[in-house]
VEXDREN-2710 file (C-alpha; in Angstrom, 1 decimal):
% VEXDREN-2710
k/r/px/py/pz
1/UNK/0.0/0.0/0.0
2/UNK/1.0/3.6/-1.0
3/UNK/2.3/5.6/2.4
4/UNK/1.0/8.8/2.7
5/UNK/2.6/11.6/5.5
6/UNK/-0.5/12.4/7.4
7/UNK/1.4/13.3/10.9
8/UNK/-0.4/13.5/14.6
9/UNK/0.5/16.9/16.0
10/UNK/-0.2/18.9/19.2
11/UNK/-1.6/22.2/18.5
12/UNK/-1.7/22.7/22.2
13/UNK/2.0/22.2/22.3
14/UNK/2.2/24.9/20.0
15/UNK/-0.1/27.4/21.8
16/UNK/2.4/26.6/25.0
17/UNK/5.7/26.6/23.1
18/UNK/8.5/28.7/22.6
19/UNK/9.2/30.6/19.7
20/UNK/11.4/27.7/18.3
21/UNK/9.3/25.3/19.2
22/UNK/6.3/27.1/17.3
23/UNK/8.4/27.2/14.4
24/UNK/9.2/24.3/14.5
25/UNK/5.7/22.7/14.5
26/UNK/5.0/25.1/11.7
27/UNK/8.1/23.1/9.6
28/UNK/6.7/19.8/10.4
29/UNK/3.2/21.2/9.2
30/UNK/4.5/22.4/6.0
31/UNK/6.2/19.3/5.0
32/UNK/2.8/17.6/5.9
33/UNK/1.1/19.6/3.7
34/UNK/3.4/20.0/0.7
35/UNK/3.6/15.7/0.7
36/UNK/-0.4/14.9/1.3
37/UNK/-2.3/18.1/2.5
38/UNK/-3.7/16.3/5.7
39/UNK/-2.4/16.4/9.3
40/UNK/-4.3/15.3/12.6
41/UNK/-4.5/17.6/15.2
42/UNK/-4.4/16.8/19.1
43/UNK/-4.6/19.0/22.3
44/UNK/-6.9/21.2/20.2
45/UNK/-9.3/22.2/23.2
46/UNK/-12.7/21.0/21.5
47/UNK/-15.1/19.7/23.8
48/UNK/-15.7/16.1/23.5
49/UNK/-18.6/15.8/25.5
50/UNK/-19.8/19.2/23.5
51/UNK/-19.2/16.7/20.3
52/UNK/-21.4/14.1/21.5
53/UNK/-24.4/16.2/22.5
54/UNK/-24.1/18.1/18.7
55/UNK/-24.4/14.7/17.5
56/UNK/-27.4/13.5/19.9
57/UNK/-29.0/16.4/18.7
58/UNK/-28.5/16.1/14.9
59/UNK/-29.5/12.3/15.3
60/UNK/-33.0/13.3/16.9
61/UNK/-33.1/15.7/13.9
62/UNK/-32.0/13.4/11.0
63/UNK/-34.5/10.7/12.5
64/UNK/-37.8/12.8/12.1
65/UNK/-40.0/12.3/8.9
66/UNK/-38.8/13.7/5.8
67/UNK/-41.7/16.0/5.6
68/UNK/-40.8/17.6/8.9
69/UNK/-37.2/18.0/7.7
70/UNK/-38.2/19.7/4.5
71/UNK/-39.2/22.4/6.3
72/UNK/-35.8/24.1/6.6
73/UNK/-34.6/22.6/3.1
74/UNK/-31.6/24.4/1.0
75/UNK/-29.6/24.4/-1.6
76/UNK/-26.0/23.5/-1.7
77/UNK/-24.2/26.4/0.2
78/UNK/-27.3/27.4/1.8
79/UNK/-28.4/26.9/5.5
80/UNK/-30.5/24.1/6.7
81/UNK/-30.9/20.8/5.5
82/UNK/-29.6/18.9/2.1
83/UNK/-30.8/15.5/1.9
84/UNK/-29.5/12.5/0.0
85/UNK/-28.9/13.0/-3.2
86/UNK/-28.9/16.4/-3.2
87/UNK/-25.2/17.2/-3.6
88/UNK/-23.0/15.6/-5.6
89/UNK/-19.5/16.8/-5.0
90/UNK/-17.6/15.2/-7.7
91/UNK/-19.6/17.5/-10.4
92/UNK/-16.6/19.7/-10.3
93/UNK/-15.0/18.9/-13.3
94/UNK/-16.5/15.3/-13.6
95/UNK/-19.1/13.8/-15.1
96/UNK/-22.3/14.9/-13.8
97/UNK/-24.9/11.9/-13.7
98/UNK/-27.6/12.7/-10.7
99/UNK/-28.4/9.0/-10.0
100/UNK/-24.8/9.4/-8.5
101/UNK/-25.1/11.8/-6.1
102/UNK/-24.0/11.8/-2.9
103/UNK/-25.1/9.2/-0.6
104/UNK/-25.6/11.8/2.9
105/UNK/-27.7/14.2/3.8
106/UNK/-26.4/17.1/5.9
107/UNK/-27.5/20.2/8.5
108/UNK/-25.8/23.1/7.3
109/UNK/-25.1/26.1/9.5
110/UNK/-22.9/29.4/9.2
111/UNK/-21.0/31.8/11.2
112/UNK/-23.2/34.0/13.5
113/UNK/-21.6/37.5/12.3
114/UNK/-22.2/41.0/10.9
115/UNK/-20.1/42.8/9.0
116/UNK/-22.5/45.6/9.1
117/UNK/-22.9/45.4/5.5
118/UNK/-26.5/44.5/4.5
119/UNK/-26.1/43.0/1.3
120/UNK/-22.8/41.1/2.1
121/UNK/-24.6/40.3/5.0
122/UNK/-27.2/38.4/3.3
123/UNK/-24.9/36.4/1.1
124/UNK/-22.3/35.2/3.4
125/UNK/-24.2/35.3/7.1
126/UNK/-27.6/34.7/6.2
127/UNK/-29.4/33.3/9.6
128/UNK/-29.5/30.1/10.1
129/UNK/-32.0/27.2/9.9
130/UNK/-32.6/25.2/13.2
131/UNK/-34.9/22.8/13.9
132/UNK/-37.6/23.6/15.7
133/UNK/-37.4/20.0/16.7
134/UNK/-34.4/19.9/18.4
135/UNK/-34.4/23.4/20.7
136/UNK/-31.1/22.9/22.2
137/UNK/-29.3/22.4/18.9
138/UNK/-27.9/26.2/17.7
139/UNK/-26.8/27.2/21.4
140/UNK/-24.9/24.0/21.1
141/UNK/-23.3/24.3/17.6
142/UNK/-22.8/27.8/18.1
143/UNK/-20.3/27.0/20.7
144/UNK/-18.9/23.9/18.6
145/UNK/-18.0/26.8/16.1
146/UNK/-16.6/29.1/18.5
147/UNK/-14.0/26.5/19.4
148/UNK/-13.1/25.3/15.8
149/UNK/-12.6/29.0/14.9
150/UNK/-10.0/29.3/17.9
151/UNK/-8.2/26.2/16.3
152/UNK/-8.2/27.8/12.9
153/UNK/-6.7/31.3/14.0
154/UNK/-4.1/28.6/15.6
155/UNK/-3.6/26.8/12.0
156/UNK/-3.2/30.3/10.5
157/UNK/-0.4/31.0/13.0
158/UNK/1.3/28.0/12.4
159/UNK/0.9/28.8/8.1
160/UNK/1.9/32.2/8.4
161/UNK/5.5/30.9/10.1
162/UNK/6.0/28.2/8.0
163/UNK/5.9/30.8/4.7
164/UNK/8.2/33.5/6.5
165/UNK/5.3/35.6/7.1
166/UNK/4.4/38.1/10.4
167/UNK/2.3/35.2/12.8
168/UNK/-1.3/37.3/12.5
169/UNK/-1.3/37.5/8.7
170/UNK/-3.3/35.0/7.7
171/UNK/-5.5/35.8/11.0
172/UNK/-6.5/39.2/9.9
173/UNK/-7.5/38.4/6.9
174/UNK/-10.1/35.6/8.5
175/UNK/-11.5/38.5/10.7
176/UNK/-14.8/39.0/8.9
177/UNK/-14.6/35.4/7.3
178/UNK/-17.6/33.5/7.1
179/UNK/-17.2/29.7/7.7
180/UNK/-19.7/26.7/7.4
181/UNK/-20.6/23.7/9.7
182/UNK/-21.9/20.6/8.0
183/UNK/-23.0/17.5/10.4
184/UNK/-23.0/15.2/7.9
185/UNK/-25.3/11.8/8.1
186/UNK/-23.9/9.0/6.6
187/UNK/-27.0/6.1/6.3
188/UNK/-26.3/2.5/6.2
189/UNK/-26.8/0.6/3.4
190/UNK/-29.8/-0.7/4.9
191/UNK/-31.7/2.3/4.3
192/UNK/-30.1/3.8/1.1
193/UNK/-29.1/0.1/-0.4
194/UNK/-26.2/-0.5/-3.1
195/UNK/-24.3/2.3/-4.5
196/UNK/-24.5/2.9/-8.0
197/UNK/-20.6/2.1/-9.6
198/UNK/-19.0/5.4/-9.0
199/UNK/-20.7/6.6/-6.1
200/UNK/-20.0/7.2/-2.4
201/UNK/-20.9/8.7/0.5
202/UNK/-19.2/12.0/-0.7
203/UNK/-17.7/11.1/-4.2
204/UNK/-14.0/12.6/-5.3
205/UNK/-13.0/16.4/-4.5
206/UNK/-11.1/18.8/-3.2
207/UNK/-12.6/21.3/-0.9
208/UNK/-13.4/24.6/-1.8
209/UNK/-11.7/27.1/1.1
210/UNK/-8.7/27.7/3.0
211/UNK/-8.7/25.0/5.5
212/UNK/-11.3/22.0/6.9
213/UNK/-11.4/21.1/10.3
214/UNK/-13.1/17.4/10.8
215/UNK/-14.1/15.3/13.7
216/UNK/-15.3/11.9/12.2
217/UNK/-16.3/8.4/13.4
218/UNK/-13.9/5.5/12.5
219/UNK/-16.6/2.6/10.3
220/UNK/-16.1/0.3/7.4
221/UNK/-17.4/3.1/4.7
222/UNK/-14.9/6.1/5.8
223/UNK/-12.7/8.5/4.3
224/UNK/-10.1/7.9/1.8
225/UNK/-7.0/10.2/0.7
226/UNK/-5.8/10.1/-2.0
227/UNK/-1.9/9.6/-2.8
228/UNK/0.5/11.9/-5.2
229/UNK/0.8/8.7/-7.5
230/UNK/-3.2/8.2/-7.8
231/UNK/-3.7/5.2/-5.1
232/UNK/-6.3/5.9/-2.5
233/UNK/-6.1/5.0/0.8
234/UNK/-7.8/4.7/4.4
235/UNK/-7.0/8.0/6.3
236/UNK/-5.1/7.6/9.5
237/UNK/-7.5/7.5/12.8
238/UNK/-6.6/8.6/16.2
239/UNK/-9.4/8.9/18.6
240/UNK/-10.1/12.6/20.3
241/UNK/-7.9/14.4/17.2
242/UNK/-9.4/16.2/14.5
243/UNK/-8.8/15.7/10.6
244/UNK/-7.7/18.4/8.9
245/UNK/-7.0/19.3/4.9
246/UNK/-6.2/21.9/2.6
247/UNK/-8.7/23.2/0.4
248/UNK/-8.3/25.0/-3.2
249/UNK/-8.1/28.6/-2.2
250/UNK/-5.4/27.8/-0.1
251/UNK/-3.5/25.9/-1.9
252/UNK/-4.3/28.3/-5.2
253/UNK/-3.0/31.1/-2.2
254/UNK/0.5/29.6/-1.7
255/UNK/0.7/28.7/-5.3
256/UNK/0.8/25.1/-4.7
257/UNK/3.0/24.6/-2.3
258/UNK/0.7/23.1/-0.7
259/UNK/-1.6/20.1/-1.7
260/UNK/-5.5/20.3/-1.9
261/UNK/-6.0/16.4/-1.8
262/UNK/-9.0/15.0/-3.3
263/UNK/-10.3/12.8/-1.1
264/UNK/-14.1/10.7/-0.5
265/UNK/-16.0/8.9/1.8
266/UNK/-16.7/5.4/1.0
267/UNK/-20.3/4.0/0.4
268/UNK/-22.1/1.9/2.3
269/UNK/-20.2/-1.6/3.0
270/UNK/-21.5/-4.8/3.4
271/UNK/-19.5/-6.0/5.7
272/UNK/-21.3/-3.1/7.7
273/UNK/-24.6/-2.8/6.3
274/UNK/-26.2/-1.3/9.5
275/UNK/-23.0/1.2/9.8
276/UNK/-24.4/4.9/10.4
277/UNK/-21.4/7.5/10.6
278/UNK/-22.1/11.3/11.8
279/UNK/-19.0/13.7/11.2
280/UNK/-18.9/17.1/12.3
281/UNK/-17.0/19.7/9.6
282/UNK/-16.4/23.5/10.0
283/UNK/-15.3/24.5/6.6
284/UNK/-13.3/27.9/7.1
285/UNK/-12.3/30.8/5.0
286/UNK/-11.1/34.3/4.9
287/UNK/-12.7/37.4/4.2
288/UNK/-14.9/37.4/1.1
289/UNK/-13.9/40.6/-0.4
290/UNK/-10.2/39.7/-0.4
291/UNK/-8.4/39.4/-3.9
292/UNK/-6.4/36.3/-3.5
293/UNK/-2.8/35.8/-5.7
294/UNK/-0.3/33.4/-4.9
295/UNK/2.3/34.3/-2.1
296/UNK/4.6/31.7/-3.2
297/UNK/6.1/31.4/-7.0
298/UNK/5.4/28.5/-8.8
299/UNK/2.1/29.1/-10.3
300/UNK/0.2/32.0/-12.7
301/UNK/-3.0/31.7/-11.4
302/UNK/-4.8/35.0/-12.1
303/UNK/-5.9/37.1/-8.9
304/UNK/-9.8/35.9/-7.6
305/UNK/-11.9/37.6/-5.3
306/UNK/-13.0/34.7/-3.1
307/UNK/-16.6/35.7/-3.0
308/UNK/-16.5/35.2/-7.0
309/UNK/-15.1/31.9/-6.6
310/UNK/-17.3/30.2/-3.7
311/UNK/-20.5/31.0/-6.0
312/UNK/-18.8/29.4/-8.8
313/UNK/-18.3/26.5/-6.7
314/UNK/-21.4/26.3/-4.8
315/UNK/-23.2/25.8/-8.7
316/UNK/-21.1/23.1/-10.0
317/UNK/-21.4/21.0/-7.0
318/UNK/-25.5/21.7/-7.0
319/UNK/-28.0/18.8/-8.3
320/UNK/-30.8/19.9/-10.4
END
């Protein structure tokens, strides 16, 4: 099997640590992320027993009748609920069959923030969608978000040392930043039955923003990475850590120095047919109306205005 350099690391040890010692997690995290674009992240402060009641509570959601769901429906990128089949991530640049879309559905919330500008308001921190259901459920996730943001700002840190730049330069551009938090349900094959060849839980890509913080379940029909020489492979587990990748506008940021890693989440298995996965994801970005251009030579990418390029995103991956 293919190795791939997906290192454990202590994030805590590098809020504590001296000046060398921060920069010197930061080289270890860029060589992580130049070979497969994945670390795992311990001592990173997130409430476990915060974890478990965000997932009670999406369960008791997830578990009510469709009908009752469909009453906070969205659309890709939107906030509130996506059911199976109604994103298909591998669009992006692939083909674009429906029957394969991805087998989840999700509960899709955003960043409680105002810039004070109405209309980017509306866009990027639209309010969000809770279930009536499940009362307990935003104070809960709010708080969830909160602490994933704190880890970010800490990822940033540790990004801006390993590229030679001033520790709070990525940070203050992540100031006004929206970010999203998917709970994703994973159903067993019981209840969505055989996948269609080519289709998964969450098929092929890369993810759209600057960096994705994960906290996932260990099962049968997980998530795959895949390796600089096309294999794929079972990403490392380590219980209590956080998975975390690179995602395009990053990587198009530090003009490749960095990988954004497809990767996917298996479909249902038969060895597990009963096998129901929820993983928590905080996709997080940096201010919409900056113009990104590489920092790093190596690439011509033309300068983007990441606003521009999530809503080109947010289409292709939509199924309609």
């Amino acid at each position: 099997m293919t190795e791939i350099d997906i290192p454990l690391l202590d994030i805590g040890a590098f809020r504590a640590g001296t000046a060398e010692e921060r920069r010197a997690f930061a080289r270890r995290m860029d060589a992580a992320l130049q070979s497969s674009g994945f670390l795992l992240i311990a001592g990173h402060g997130m409430d476990a027993e915060l974890m478990g009641r965000v997932r009670a509570g999406a369960s008791r959601f997830f578990g009510l009748p469709v009908e009752q769901k469909a009453e906070i429906a969205t659309r890709v990128a939107g906030r509130g609920w996506l059911p199976v089949g109604g994103e298909a991530n591998s669009f992006y640049g692939e083909d674009s069959d429906p029957a394969r879309a991805d087998m989840k559905e999700s509960l899709t919330q955003g960043r409680n923030f105002s810039t004070g500008d109405d209309e980017v308001d509306a866009e990027w921190f639209a309010e969000n969608a809770w279930p009536a259901q499940v009362p307990e459920l935003p104070a809960l996730a709010d708080e969830l978000a909160r602490q994933a943001r704190e880890v970010y700002y800490d990822l940033l840190r540790a990004s801006a040392l390993a590229l030679g730049l001033e520790e709070e330069w990525f940070v203050d551009r992540a100031q006004a930043s929206p970010h999203t938090f998917n709970i994703n349900r994973y159903p067993p094959l019981t209840e969505v039955g055989a996948a269609l060849e080519g289709q998964y839980r969450v098929g092929p890509h890369t993810d759209w923003g600057t960096y994705t913080l994960l906290d996932r379940q260990p099962g049968y029909g997980g998530l795959q990475v895949q390796t600089l020489d096309g294999d794929w492979v079972d990403a490392p587990y380590e219980a209590g850590a956080l998975t975390i990748n690179v995602g395009d506008l990053l990587a198009r940021w530090v003009g490749d120095r960095w990988r954004s890693t497809r990767h996917r989440v298996q479909a249902p298995q038969t060895d597990a047919p009963t096998e129901e996965l929820i993983s928590l994801i905080f996709f997080m970005e940096v201010d919409m109306d900056l113009e990104i251009s590489p920092l790093v030579p190596g690439t011509d990418y033309p300068p983007v205005v990441c606003a521009d390029y999530f809503r080109q995103r947010a289409a292709a991956a939509t199924v309609s």
